[in-house]
N, C-alpha and C positions, 0 to 999 in steps of 0.2 A: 742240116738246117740250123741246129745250135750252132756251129762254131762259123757261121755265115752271120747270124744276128749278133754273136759279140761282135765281129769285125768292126759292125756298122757303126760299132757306138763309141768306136777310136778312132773319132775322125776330127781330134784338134782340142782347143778349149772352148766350154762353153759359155755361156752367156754369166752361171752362175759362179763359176770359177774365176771371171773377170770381173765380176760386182765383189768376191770376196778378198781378191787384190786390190783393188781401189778404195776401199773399204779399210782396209787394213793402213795403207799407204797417210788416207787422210788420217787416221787415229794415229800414227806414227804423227805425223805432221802436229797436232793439236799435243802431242805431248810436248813435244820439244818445241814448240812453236818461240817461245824463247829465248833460246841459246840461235835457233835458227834466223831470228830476226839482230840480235847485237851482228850473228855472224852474215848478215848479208850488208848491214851497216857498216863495218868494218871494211868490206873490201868494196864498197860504195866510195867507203871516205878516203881507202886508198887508191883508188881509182878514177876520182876524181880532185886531189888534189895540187892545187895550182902551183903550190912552194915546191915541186918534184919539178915544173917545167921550168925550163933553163931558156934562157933567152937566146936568140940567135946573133942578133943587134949586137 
């Protein structure tokens, strides 16, 4: 009977193990929230800059 009832309780992740992923992720996010925002501006302004496009004309 015991080794029937661990089985049952390895069946994936749970609810609390996903809240302390997401969790973790945003506080990563809020540290660097900084460095991560110059570097999304960055490849914003490389990405959308117009003196890269070349005329066809």
């Amino acid at each position: 009977m015991r080794k029937k009832a661990k089985r049952n309780n390895r069946k994936g992740m749970g609810t609390v193990e996903i809240v302390i992923i997401i969790a973790v992720l945003v506080a990563l996010a809020l540290v660097f929230r900084a460095g991560l925002s110059e570097y999304g501006e960055k490849v914003m302004n490389f990405c959308f800059d117009d003196s890269k496009i070349e005329s066809a004309f």
